[in-house]
GUDREN-767487 format. One line per 3 residues: number of its first residue (from 1); their letters; for each residue x, y, z of C-alpha. Coordinates in pm, 1 decimal. Layout:
NUM) A) X,Y,Z ~ ...;
//
This chain:
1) XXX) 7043.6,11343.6,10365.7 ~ 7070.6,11067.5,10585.8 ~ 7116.4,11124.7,10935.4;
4) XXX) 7345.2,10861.2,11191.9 ~ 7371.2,10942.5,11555.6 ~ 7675.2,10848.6,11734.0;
7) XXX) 7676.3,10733.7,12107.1 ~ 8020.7,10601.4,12148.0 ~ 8350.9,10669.8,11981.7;
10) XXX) 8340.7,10498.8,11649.0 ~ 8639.7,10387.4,11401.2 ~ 8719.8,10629.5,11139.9;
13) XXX) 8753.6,10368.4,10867.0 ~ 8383.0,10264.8,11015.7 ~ 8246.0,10568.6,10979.6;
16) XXX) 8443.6,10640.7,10626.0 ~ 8182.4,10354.2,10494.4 ~ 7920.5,10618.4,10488.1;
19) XXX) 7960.8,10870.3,10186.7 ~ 7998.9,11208.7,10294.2 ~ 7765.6,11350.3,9999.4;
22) XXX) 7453.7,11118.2,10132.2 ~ 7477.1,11097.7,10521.5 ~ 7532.2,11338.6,10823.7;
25) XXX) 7736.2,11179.3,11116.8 ~ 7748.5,11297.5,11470.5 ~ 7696.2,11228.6,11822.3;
28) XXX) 7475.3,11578.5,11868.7 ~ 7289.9,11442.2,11553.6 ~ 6871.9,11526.8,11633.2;
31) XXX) 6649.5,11299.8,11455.0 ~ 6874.4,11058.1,11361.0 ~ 6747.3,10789.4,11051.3;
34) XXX) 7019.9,10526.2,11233.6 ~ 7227.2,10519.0,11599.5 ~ 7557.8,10353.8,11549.3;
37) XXX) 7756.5,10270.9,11976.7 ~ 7902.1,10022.6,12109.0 ~ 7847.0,10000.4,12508.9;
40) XXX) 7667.9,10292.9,12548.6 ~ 7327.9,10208.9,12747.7 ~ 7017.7,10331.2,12515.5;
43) XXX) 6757.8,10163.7,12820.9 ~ 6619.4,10491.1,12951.6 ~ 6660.9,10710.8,12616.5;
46) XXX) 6373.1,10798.2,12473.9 ~ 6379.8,10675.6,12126.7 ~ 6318.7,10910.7,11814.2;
49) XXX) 6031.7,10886.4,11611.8 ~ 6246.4,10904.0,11316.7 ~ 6486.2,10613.5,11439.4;
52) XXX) 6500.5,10335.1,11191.3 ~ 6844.2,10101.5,11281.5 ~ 7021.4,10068.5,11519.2;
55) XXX) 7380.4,9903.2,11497.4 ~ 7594.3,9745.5,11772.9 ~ 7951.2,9742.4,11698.0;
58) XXX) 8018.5,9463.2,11871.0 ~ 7782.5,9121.7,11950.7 ~ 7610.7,9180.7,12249.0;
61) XXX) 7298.1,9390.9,12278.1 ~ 7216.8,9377.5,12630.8 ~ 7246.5,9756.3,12616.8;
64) XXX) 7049.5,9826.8,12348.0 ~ 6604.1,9837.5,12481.8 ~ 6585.7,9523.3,12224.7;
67) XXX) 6161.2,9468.7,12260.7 ~ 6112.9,9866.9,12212.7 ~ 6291.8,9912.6,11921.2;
70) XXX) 6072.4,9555.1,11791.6 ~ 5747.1,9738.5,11883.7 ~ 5841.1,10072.5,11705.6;
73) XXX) 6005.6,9858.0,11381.7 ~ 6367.2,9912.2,11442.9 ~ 6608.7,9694.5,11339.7;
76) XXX) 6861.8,9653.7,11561.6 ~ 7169.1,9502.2,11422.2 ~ 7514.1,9373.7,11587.7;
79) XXX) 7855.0,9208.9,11429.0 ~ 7893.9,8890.1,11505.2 ~ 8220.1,8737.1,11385.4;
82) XXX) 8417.9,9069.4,11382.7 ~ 8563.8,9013.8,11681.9 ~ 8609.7,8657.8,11698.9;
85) XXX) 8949.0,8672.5,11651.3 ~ 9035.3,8862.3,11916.5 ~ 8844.2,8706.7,12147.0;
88) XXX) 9010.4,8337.5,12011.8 ~ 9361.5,8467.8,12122.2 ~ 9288.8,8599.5,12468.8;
91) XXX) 9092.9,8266.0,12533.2 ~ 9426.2,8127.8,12433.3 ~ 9620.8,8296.4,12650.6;
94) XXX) 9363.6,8271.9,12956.0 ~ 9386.1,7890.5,12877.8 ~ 9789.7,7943.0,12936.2;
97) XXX) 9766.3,8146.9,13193.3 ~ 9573.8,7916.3,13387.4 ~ 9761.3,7632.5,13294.2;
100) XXX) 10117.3,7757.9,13486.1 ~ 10171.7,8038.9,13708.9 ~ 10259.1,8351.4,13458.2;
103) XXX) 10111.7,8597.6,13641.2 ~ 10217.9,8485.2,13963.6 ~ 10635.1,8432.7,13862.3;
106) XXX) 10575.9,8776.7,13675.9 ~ 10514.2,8924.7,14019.4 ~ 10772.6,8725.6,14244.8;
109) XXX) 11069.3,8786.0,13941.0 ~ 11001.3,9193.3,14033.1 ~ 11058.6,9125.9,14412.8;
112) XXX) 11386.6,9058.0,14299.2 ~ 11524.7,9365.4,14188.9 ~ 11731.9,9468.8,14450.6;
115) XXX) 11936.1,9127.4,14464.1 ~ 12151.5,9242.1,14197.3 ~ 12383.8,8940.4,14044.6;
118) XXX) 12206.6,8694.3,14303.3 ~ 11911.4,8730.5,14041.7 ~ 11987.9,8413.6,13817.6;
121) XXX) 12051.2,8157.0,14057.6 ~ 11731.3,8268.9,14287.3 ~ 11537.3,8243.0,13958.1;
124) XXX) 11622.3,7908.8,13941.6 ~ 11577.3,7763.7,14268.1 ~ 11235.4,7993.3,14304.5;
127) XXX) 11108.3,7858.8,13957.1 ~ 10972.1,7551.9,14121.4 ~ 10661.5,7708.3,14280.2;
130) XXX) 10522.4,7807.4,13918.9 ~ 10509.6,7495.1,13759.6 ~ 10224.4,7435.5,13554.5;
133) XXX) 10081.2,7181.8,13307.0 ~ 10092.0,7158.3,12966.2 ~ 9771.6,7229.3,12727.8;
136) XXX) 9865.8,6927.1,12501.9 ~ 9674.1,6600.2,12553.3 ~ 9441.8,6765.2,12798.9;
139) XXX) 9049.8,6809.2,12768.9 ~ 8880.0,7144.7,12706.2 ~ 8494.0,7160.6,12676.6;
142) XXX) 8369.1,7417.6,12450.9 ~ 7990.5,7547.9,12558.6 ~ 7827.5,7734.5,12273.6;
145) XXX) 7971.3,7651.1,11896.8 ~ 7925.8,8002.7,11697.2 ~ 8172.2,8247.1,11576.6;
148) XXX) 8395.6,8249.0,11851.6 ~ 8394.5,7874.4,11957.2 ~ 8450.9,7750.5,11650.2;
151) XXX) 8753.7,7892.1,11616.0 ~ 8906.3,7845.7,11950.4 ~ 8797.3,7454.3,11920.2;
154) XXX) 8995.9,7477.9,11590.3 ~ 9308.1,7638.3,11765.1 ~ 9327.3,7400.2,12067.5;
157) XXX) 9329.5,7113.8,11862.5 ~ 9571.1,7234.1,11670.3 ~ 9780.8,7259.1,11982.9;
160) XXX) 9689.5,6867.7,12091.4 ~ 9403.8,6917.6,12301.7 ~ 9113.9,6698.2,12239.0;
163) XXX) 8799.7,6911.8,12225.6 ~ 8429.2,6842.5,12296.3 ~ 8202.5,7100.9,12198.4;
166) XXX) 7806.4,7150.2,12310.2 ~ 7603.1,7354.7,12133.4 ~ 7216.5,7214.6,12053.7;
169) XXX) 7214.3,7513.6,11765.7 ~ 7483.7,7523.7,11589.6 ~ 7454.6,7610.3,11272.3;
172) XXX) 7550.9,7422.8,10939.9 ~ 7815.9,7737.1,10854.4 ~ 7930.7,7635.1,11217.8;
175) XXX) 7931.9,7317.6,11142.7 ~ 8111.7,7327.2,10802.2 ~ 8395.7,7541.5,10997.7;
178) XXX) 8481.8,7295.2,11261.7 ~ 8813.4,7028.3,11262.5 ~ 8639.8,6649.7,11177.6;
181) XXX) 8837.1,6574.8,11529.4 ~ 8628.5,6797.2,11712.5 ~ 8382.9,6547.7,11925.2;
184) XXX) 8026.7,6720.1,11951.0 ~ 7856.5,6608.7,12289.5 ~ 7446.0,6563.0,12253.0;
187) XXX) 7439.8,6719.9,12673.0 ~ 7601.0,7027.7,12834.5 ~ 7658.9,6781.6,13144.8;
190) XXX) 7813.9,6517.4,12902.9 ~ 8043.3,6799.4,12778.2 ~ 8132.7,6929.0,13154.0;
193) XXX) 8210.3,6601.7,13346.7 ~ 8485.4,6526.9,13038.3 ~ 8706.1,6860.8,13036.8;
196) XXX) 8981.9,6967.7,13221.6 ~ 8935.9,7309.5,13092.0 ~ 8599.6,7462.9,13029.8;
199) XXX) 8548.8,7768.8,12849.5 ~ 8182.7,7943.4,12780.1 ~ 8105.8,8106.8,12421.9;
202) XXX) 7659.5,8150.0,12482.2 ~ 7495.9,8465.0,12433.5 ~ 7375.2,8591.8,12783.6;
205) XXX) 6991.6,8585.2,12812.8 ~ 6701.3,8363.0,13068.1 ~ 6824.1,8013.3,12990.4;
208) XXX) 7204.8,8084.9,13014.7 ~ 7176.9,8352.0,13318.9 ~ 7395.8,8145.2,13584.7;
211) XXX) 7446.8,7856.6,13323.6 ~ 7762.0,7746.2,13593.9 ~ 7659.4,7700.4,13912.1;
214) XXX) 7703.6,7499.4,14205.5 ~ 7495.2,7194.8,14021.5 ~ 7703.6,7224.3,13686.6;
217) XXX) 8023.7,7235.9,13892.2 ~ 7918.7,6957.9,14113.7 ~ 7952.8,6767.3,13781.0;
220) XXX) 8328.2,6902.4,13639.2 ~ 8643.1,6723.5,13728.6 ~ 8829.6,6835.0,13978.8;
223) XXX) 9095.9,7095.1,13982.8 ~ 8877.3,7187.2,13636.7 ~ 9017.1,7530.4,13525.3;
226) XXX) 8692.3,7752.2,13364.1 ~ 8740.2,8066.8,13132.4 ~ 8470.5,8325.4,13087.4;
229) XXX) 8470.1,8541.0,12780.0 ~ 8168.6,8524.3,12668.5 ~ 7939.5,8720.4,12963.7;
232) XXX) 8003.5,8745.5,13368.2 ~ 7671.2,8668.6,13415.7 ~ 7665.3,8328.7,13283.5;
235) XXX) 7824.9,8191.7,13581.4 ~ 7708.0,8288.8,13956.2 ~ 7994.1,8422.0,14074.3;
238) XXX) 7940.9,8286.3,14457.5 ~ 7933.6,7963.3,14334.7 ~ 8288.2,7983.1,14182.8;
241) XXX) 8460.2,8152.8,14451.1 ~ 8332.5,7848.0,14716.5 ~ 8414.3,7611.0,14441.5;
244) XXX) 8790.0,7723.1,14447.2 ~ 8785.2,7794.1,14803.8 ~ 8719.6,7360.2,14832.8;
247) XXX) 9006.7,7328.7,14530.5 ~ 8706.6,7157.3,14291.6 ~ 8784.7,7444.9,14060.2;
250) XXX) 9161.9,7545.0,14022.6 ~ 9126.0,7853.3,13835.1 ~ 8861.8,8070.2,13717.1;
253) XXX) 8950.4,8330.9,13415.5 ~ 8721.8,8591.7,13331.6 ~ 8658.9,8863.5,13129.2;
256) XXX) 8459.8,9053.3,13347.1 ~ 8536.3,9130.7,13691.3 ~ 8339.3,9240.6,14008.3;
259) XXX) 8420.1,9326.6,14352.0 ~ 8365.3,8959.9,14464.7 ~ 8603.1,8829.8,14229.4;
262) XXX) 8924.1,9052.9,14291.2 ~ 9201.5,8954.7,14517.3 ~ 9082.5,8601.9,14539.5;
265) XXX) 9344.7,8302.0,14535.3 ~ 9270.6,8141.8,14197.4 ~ 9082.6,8392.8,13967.4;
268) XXX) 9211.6,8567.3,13713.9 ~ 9088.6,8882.1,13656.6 ~ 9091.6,9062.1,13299.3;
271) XXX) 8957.6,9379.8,13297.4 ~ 8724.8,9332.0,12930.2 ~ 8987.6,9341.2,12691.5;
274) XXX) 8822.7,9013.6,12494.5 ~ 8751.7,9273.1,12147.0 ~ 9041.2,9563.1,12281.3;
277) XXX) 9236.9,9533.4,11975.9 ~ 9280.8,9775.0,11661.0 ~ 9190.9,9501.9,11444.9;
280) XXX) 8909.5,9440.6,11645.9 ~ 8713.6,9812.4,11660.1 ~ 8802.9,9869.5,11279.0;
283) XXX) 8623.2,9510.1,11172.5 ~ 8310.7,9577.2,11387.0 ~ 8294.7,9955.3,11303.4;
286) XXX) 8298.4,9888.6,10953.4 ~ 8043.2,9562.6,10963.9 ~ 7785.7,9767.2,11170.0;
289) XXX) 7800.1,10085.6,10915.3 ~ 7803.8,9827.4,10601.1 ~ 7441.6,9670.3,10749.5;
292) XXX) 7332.3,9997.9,10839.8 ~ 7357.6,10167.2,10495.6 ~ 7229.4,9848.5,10342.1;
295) XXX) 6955.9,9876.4,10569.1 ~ 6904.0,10225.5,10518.1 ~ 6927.4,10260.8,10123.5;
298) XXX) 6764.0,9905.5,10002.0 ~ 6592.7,9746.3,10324.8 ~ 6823.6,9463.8,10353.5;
301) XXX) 6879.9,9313.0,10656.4 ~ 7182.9,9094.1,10760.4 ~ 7271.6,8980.9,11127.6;
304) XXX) 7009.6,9192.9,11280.6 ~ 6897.5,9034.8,11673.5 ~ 6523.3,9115.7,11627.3;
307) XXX) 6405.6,9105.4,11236.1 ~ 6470.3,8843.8,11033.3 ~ 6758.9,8798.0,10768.6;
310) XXX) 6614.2,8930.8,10410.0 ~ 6797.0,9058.5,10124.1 ~ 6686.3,9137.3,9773.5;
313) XXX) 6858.6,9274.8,9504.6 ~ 6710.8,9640.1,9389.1 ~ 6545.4,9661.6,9113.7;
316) XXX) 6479.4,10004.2,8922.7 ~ 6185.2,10153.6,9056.7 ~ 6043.1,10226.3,9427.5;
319) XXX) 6065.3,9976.0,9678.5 ~ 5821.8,9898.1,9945.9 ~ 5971.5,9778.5,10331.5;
322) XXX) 5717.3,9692.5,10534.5 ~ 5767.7,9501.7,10950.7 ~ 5412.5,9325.0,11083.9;
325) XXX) 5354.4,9112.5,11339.6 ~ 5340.6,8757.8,11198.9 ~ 4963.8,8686.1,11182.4;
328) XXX) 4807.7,8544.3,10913.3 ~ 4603.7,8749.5,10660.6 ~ 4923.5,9045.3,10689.3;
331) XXX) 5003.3,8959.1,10316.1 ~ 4685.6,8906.1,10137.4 ~ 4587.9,9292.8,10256.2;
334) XXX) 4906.3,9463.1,10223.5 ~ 4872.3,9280.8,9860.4 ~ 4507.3,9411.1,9841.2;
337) XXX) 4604.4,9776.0,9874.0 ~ 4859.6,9795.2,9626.0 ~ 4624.4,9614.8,9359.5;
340) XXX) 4361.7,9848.0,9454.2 ~ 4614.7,10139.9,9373.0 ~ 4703.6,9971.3,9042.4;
343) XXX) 5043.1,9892.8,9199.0 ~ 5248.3,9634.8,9017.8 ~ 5412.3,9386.5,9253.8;
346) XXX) 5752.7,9303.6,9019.2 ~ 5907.5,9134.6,9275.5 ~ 5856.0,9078.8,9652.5;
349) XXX) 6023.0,8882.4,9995.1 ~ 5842.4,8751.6,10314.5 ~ 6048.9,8668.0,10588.4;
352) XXX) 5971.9,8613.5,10984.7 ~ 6159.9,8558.6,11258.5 ~ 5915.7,8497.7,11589.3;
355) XXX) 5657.7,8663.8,11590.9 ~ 5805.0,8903.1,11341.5 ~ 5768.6,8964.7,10962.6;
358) XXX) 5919.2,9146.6,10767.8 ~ 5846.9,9197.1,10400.3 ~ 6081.5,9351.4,10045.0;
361) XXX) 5816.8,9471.0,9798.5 ~ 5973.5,9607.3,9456.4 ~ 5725.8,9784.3,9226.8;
364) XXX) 5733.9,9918.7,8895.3 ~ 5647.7,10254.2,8943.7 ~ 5905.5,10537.0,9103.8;
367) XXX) 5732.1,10686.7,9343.2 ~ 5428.8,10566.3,9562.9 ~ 5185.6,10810.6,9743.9;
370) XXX) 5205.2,10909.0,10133.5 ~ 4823.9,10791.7,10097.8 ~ 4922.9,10463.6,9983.8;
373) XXX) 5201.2,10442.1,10294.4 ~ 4908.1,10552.8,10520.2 ~ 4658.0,10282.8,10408.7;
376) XXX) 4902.4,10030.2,10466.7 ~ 5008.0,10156.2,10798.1 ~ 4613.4,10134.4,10893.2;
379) XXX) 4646.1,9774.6,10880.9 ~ 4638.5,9601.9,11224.8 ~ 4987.4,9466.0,11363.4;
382) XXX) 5138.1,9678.2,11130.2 ~ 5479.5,9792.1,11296.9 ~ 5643.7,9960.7,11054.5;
385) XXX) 5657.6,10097.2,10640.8 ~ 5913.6,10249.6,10461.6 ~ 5915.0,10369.0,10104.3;
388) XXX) 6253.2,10378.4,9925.1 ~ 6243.9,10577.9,9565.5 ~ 6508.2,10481.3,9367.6;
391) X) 6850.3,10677.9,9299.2;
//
């Protein structure tokens, strides 16, 4: 029986993925094989011994102890894509509500309530102070081209907008995904001096930590409107409130709030709703318990932050999962053992990612010795072994 630890309230239909007859679910689970959250912080748990997986429902891990779980060999997975769509129409509507004064009518219309029939004709000659501008024919600059950029790019041109995205890793999926009118910009600065609305899709980590700044805003048009949805600390939050203070930045949407940011003249303030839909939880609940079973039962690995992508198809007989640290020589002995045991390789996958390896042996025998596990485990920069017998 398999065991998955719960730290956060997953989606039934999530955990429905996991067959009842082969896996144990709980948030008081002990020894847990896998840990399935979603914000929860894991940074000063102690990790089990018996902790294989981990899966974020969701596509940041910045709450998840990333380089421990590499040391000890556990994969830590997230779901990138599941919430895209969500995230797409809140960009939308931060793009809109930056655009005219919603929020700001919304809350002068209710100051009205006691005027009784006077209502229409004040609503008419009060209108005027909440004109806006209109999205079509305007510039927005798209920073970071993955799941969820792609498919705002694709919506905003849709609604007239010429688009310039920057993104020096976009992928060829990306790629293949985008409108042809989408201009791609070979600088960040080339992408930020062009767009009247400037919206941020980068993971958070060293090189994006206060990506907007004083020096990046210096070089934005003015009255620029920028949305955050991506990570609040991408942009230094200072920075932006001086920026609108001088009018070089009109409005400033983000997803994630702090103290210096509420009540100030020109931000709007969301309080993290960017994947808060049904839709949403059910799409990354069920992608996170999909990789995790996957992981679990064959040693597949899809959209994992730390190993490396590697899939195989099963084969009949035992298979042999095995996570080094890329050096040479790690194949050639792991290789050795087996021969030495009189194990037949039938079939077998090498990938790396960093300084990571990670290797799918199939065999053709059903069951392999703890002594054999052991010998390999000897091996220096060995991180991890598994040995899956088949069903």
């Amino acid at each position: 029986m398999l065991k998955i630890q719960t730290l956060n309230k997953i989606d039934h239909e999530g955990l429905q993925v996991f067959p009842l007859s082969k896996y144990e679910i709980g948030n008081e689970i002990s020894n847990p094989d896998a840990i399935l959250l979603r914000s929860f912080s894991m940074h000063e748990m102690e990790l089990p011994a018996s902790l294989k997986a981990v899966a974020r429902a969701g596509a940041g891990v910045n709450n998840i102890p990333i380089d421990r779980c590499t040391d000890k060999g556990i994969v830590v997975f997230n779901t990138p894509g599941a919430n895209a769509n969500a995230v797409k129409e809140l960009v939308i509507a931060g793009m809109l509500l930056s655009s005219r004064d919603i929020t700001g009518g919304i809350v002068w219309a209710k100051t009205l309530q006691a005027e009784g029939d006077k209502v229409p004709a004040l609503v008419e000659k009060g209108k005027a102070a909440f004109g806006g501008i209109e999205l079509k024919g305007k510039t927005l600059g798209i920073i970071g081209l993955g799941d969820i950029g792609v498919l705002v790019a694709n919506v905003a041109k849709s609604l007239g907008m010429k688009v310039v995205g920057f993104d020096p890793f976009i992928t060829v999926d990306h790629a293949w995904k985008l409108d042809q009118g989408i201009v791609r910009s070979e600088s960040i600065e080339g992408c930020l001096s062009q767009a009247d609305f400037i919206t941020l899709h980068v993971p958070l980590m060293d090189a994006t930590r206060g990506l907007v700044n004083s020096e990046k805003i210096s070089l934005m048009k003015d009255g620029v409107k920028i949305l955050n949805f991506a990570r609040g600390e991408l942009v230094t939050n200072q920075d932006i409130v001086a920026a609108i203070e001088r009018k070089k930045v009109a409005c400033y949407v983000t997803d994630f709030p702090d103290a210096t940011l509420l009540n100030v003249p020109g931000v709007i303030p969301i309080p993290h709703l960017g994947a808060s839909t049904n839709e949403s939880e059910v799409n990354c609940a069920i992608m996170g318990a999909n990789q995790l079973m996957d992981y679990l039962e064959n040693g597949n690995i899809r959209n994992s932050v730390n190993f490396p992508k590697a899939s195989m198809d099963r084969t009949c007989c035992a298979r042999i999962i095995i996570a080094n640290r890329n050096v040479p020589t790690m194949v050639s002995q792991i290789t050795s053992i087996l021969a030495h045991e009189g194990i037949n390789i039938s079939n077998m996958l090498n990938r790396n990612k960093n300084e990571i390896a990670y290797n799918i042996i199939d065999t053709d025998q059903n069951f392999i010795a703890e002594e054999v596990k052991q010998k390999i485990e000897d091996i220096d920069g060995i991180l991890m072994v598994r040995i899956i017998l088949p069903n």
